[in-house]
C-alpha positions in Angstrom: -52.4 -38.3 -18.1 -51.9 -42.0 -16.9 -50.8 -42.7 -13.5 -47.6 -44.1 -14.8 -46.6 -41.0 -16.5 -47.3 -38.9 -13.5 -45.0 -40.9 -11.5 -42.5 -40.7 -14.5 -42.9 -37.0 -14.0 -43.0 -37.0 -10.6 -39.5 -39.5 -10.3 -37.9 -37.0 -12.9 -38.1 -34.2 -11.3 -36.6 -35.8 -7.9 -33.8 -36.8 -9.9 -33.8 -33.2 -10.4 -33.9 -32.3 -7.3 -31.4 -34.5 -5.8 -28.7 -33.9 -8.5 -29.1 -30.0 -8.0 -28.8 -30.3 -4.5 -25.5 -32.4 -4.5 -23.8 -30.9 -8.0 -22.0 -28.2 -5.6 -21.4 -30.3 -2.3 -17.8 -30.6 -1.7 -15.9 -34.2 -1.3 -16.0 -33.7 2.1 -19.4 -33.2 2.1 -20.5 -35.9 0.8 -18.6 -38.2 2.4 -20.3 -36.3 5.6 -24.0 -37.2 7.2 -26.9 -37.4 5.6 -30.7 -36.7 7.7 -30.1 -41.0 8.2 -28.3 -41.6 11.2 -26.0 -44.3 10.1 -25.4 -43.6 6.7 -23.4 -40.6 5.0 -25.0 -38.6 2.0 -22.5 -40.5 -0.4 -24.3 -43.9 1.2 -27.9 -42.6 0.2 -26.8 -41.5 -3.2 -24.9 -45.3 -3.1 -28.4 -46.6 -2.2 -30.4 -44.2 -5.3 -27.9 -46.1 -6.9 -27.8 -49.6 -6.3 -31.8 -49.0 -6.1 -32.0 -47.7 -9.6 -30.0 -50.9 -11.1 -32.6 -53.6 -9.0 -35.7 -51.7 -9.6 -34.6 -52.0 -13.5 -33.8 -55.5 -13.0 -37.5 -56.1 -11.5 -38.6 -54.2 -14.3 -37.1 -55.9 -17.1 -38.4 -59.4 -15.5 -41.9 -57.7 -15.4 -41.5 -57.0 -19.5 -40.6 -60.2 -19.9 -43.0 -62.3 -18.0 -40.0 -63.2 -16.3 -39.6 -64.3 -12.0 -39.0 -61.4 -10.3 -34.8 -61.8 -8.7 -34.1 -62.4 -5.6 -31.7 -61.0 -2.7 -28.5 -62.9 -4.0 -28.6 -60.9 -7.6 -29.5 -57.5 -4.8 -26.5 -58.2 -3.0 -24.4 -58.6 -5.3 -25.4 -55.1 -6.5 -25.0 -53.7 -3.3 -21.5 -55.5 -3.0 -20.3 -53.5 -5.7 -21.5 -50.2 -4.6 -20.2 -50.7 -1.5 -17.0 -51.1 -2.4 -16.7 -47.4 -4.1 -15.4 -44.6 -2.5 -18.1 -41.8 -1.5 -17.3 -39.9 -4.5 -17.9 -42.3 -7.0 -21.1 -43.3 -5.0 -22.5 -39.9 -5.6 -21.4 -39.3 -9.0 -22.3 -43.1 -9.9 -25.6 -42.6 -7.7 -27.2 -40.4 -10.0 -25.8 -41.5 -13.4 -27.9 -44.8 -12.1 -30.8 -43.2 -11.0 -31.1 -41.2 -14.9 -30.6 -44.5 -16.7 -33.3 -45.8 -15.3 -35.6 -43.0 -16.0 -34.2 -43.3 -19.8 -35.2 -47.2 -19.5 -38.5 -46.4 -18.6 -39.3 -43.5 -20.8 -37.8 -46.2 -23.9 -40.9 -48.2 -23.5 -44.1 -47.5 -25.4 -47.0 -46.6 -22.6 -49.6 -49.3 -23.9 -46.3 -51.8 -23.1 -45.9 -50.6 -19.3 -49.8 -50.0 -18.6 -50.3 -53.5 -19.2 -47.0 -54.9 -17.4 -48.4 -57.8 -14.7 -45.7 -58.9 -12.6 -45.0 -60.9 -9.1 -43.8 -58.2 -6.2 -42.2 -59.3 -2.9 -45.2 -61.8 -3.0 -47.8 -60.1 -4.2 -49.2 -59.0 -7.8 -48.3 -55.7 -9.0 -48.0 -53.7 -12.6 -46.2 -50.8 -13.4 -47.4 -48.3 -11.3 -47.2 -50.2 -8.1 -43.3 -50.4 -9.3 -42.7 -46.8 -9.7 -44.4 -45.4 -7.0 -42.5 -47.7 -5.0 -39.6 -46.4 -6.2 -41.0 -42.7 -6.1 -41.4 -43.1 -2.1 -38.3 -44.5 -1.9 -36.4 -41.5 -3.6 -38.5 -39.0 -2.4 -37.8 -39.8 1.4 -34.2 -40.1 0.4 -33.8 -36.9 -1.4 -35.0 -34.7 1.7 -32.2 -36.9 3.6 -29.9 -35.3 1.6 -31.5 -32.0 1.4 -32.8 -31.1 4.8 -29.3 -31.0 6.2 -28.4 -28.0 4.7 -32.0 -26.3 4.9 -34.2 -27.4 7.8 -37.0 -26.2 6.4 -37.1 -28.4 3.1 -39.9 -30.5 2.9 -40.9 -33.7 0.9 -41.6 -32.9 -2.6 -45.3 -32.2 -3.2 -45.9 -34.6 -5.8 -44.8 -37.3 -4.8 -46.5 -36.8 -1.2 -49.5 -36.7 -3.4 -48.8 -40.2 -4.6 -47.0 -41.6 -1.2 -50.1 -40.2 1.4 -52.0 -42.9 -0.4 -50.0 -45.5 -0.2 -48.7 -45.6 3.6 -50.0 -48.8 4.9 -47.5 -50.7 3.6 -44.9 -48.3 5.3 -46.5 -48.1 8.5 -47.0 -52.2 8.8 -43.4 -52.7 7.9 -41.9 -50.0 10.2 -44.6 -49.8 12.8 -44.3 -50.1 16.8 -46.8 -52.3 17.7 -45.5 -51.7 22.0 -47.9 -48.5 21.1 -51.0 -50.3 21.3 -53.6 -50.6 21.9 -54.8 -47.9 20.0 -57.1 -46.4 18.0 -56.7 -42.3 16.5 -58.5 -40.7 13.3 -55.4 -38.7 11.1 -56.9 -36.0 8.9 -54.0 -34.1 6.6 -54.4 -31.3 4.9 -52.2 -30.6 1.2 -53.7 -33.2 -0.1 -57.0 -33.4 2.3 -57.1 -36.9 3.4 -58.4 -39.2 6.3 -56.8 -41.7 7.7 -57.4 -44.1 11.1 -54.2 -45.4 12.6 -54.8 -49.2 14.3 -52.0 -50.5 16.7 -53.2 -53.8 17.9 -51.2 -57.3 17.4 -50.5 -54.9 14.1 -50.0 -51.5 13.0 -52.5 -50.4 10.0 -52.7 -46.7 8.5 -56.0 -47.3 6.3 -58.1 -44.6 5.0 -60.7 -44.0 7.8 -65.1 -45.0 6.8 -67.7 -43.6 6.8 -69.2 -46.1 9.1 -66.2 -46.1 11.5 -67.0 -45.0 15.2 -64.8 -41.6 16.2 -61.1 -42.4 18.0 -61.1 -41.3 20.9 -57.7 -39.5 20.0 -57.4 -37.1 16.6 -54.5 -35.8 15.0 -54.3 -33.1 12.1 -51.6 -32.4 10.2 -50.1 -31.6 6.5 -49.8 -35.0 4.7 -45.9 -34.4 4.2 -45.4 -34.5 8.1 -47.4 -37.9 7.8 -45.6 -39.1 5.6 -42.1 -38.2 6.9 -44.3 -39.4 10.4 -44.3 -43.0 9.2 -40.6 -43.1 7.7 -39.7 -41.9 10.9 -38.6 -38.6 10.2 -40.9 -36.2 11.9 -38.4 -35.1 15.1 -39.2 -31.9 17.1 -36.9 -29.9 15.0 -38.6 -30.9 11.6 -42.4 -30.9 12.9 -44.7 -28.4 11.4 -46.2 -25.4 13.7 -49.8 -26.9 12.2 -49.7 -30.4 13.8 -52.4 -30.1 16.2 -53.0 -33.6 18.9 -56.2 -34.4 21.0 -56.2 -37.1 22.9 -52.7 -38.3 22.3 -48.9 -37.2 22.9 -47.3 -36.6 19.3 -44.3 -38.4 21.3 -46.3 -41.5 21.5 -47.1 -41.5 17.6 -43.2 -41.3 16.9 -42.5 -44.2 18.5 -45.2 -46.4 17.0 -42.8 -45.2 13.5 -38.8 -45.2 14.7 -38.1 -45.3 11.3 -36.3 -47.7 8.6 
């Protein structure tokens, strides 16, 4: 199985997840708060939304070899979604979100495996695209979920895919008033190993063999990383298995306050 159809799989069943987990919320409760602190579960399913229609736009201009739009054709999608009311945000959130997985089941796999395209500066195909947009809904889904069962976690697959790919997380939301520092991160579920850099920068790069031990080690599942870099690993959501030497877990949450 591709990598692309994985994270097909892997984005489905989110959708999944997320409309089962809102199907039965009341009015009220959707217009009520989600895990983020200043938005309301009707905003995230706004923001599934709106994301669904610009990731589709950035994928059609990737098909067609096109320039990749900008933040006045994003912000005019955002105008309009925020200018629903909570309800249709949630029922218009996930209609969104399952029209874009119809968009990108429609194409033939040779067609999206070789897709070359210009992201936020860099070059990217199809799978850098989706699993951007895997770790997107992923994180947002168990903002929905987890305030109604604390002990929901991150999906597995897509922690799978998103443990791989936190640098770009952790230099975008990352502290650097933590630093200097230096700590080798080893997760379990999937087994990776990680070192965590806070300098004039913060980097979260898979730790070599030829790297000198940090002084300070941290071990815990790769979901609790994961929701650790997004900011989203508080006392009441941290794993009994996180285990610290050398460092305060307090200090690690505020290198990642979250985005």
């Amino acid at each position: 199985m591709s990598a692309n159809t994985e994270l097909q799989t892997a984005l489905r069943s989110s959708h999944r997840r997320l409309e089962e987990a809102t199907r039965p919320l009341t009015d009220e409760e959707i217009a009520g708060p989600s895990y983020c602190t200043d938005w309301s579960t009707a905003q995230v399913l706004s923001h599934i939304g709106s994301g669904a229609q610009i990731f589709g736009l950035m994928l059609d201009a990737g098909l067609a070899g096109a320039e990749t739009p900008g933040r006045e054709e994003f912000s005019r999608i955002w105008d309009r979604w925020n200018a629903m009311s909570p309800t249709d945000q949630a029922r218009n959130g996930i209609i969104a979100d399952e029209a874009f997985l119809d968009r990108i089941a429609a194409i033939p796999a040779d067609q999206l495996d070789a897709m070359q395209m210009t992201l936020f500066g860099g070059a990217a195909d199809a799978t850098r695209l989706l699993g951007m947009r895997l770790s997107e809904h992923a994180i947002h889904t168990w903002d929905v979920i987890v305030i109604r069962d604390a002990d929901a976690e991150v999906a597995g697959d897509a922690v799978s895919w998103m443990v791989d790919w936190l640098d770009p997380a952790a230099r975008r939301s990352g502290n650097t008033q933590g630093g200097p520092l230096e700590v080798d991160i080893t997760t379990t579920d999937p087994d990776r190993a990680f070192r965590l850099s806070v300098s004039d920068t913060v980097k979260l790069l898979p730790a070599g063999a030829d790297m000198p031990p940090a002084a300070a080690t941290v071990r815990m599942p790769a979901s609790a990383l994961v929701r650790l870099a997004y900011g989203r690993l508080d006392p009441e959501h941290t794993p009994a298995t996180v285990e610290t030497d050398g460092i305060d877990l307090d200090t690690l949450k505020r290198i990642f306050p979250g985005f």
